[in-house]
N, C-alpha and C positions, 0 to 999 in steps of 0.2 A: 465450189466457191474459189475466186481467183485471190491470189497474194494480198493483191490489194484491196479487195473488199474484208479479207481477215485481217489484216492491217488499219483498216476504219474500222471495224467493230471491235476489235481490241482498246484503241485510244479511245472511245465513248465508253467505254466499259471503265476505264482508266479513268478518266474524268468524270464519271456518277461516283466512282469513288474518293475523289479528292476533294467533290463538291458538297459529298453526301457531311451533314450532320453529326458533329461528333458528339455518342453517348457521353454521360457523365452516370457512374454506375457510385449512386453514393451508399456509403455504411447503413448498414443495417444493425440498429439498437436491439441490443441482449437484455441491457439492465442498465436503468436508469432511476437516482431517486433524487430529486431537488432538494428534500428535506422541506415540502410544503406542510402547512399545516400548527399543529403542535402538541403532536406526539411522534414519537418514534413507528413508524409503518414495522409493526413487527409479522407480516407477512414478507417484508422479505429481509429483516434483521434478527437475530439472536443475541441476545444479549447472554453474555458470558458473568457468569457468578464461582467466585472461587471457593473450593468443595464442596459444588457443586456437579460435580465431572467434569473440574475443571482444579488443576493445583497448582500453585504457584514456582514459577522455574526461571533462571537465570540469574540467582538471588534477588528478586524483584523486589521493594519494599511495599507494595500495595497489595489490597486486595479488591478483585472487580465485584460489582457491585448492582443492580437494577434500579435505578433510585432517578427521579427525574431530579435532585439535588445535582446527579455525576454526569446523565445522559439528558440533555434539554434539547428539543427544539421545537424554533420560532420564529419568524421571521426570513422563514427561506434558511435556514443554517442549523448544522447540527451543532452543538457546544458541549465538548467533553470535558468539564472541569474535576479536577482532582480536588480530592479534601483532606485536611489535616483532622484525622478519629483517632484518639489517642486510646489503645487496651481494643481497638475494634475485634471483635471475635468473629474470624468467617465461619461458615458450615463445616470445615475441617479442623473445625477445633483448635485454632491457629489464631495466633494476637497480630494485627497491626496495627500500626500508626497512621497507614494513608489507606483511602481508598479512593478507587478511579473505574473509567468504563472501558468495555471493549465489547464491540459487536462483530459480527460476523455474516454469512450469506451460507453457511454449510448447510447444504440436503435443502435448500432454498431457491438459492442460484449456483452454479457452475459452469465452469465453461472450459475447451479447448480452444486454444488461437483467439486473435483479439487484440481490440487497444485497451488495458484496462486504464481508467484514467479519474484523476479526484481533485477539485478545487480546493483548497487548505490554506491556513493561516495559522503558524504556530508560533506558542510562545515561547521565551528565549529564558535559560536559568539551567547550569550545569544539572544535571542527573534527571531531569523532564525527558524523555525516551516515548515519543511519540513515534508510532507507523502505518504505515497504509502499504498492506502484500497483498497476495496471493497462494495459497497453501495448498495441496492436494491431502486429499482423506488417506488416509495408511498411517504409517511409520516412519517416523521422522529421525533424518532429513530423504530417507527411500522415496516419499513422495515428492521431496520437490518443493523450494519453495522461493518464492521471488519479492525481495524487498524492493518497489517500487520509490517508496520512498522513508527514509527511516533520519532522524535524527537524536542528538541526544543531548540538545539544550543549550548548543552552541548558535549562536545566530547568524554564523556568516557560512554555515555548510551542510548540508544532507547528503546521505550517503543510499546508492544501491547497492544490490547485492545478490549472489544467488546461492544457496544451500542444496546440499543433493549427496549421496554417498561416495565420501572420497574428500569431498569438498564444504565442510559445513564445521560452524564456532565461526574460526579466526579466519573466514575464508579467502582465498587468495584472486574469489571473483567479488571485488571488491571494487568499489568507485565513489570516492567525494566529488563535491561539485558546491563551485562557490555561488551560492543566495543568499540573499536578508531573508532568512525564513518568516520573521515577524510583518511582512510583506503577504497580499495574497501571490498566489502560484497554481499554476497546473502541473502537476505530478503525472505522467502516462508513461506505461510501456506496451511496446509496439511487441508480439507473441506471435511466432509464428514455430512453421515443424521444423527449423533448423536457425532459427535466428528470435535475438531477445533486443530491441533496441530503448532505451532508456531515455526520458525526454524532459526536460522542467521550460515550461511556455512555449512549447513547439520547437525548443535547440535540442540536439542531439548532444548528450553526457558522457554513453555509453553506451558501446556494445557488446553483445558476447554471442559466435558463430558454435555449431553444436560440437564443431571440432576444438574450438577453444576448452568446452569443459570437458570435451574427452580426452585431456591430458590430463584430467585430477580424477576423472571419476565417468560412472554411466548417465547420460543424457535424461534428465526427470519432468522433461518439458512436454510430453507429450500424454499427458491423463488430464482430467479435468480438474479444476482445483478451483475454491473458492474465494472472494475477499473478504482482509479484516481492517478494520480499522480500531484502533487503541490506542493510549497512553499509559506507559509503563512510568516507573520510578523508581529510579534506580537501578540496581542489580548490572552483571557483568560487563554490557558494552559499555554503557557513563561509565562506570569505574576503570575501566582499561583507558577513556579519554581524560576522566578530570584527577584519578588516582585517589578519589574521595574516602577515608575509610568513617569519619565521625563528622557530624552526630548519623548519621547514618550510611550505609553503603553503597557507593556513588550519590551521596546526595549533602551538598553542603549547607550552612546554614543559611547562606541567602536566600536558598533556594527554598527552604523549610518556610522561610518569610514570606517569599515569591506564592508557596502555595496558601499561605494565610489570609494571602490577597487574592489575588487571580492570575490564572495561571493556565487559561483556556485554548484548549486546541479549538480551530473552527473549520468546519467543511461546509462550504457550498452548493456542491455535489458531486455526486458518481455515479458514472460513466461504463457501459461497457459495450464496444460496435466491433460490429465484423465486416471486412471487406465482402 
């Protein structure tokens, strides 16, 4: 074959590929729930009940609860509304004054790598400590856990975060980010084997590279881990932000009002695709 004929078959070769059609390779869905219907799909949720193997931690004032009063949905939306139970006695033989819900996907769904991601609309009132993570099964913070989005009743900010040994409480992988929570939003983080990237409506908040958390500690990102979603009240983060001690801890009395009334986290849904 002469120069020149390897020289024409090469730029046809070159040009089938310039001309050829570009794939578009879209995400493929893990877990997805609209919150159609109206009940909670407890195939792929767990509902969390306090002593129930399950105890209360971070001095939290509530106790979780099974009740379609706490956990509603209808209309396309989950509605976690917290309630004022004054003497409430959970299964651990323990008194509170509030209860609330928390679900989860453990031994359900799991996953490695991914966009984990969740529609929300939350309410605004110091010591409200509403989240949406990702946690791995073991021993905590050894497995690993990823606050996607976490606030604590303030309305103009949410915070990520990542917990893992070495690095977990007060952690120093930490990130605010300013929204009108009482707003809807998209919450996602981007999870892969050496990088965490953090998103509210498709903007980039945060990152964190797997060298960045190996200056505090061993990298906990790579086991499977499950999502929760919940509303807490009270207990240690509000109180490190609002310094609340009375009538309850991190939680003031508007807030007590706030839940008298309504005081409703809402998701629209969650999300979970892999490249």
């Amino acid at each position: 074959m002469t120069l020149s004929v390897r020289r024409a078959l090469a730029a046809v070769s070159l040009g089938s590929l310039l001309l050829a059609p570009r794939v578009e390779t879209r995400p493929r869905t893990l877990f997805t729930d609209a919150f159609d219907g109206t009940a909670l799909d407890r195939a792929k949720w767990n509902v969390i009940v306090t002593g129930s193997g399950w105890r209360t931690v971070n001095d939290e004032q509530q106790a979780y609860v099974d009740s379609p009063d706490v956990l509603a949905v209808g209309g396309g939306v989950l509605t976690i509304r917290p309630r004022a139970h004054a003497g409430f006695r959970a299964a651990d033989g323990k008194t509170y004054d509030f209860v609330s819900g928390r679900i989860d996907t453990r031994d359900r769904f799991e996953f490695t790598y991914g966009t984990a991601a969740a529609r929300m609309k939350l309410p605004a009132g110091a010591g409200l400590w509403p989240a949406f993570w990702a946690l791995g099964n073991g021993r905590w913070p050894d497995t690993g856990e990823i606050d996607i989005m976490e606030n604590v009743g303030d309305p103009a900010w949410t915070s990520v975060a990542l917990h893992g040994p070495g690095y977990f409480g007060n952690t120093p992988l930490v990130k605010r980010a300013a929204v009108d929570v009482t707003k809807w939003h998209v919450y996602d983080v981007d999870w892969t084997a050496d990088l965490l990237v953090f998103r509210i409506d498709g903007r980039e908040i945060y990152r964190v590279a797997k060298g960045d958390v190996e200056k505090y500690g061993r990298w906990a990102y790579d086991n499977p881990k499950h999502l929760i979603l919940n509303l807490a009240l009270g207990g240690g983060y509000p109180h490190g932000v609002n310094k609340t001690e009375k009538p309850y801890f991190g939680i003031p009395q508007a807030t007590v009002d706030a839940i008298a009334g309504k005081a409703d986290v809402l998701v629209d849904w969650v999300r979970v695709t892999q490249q």
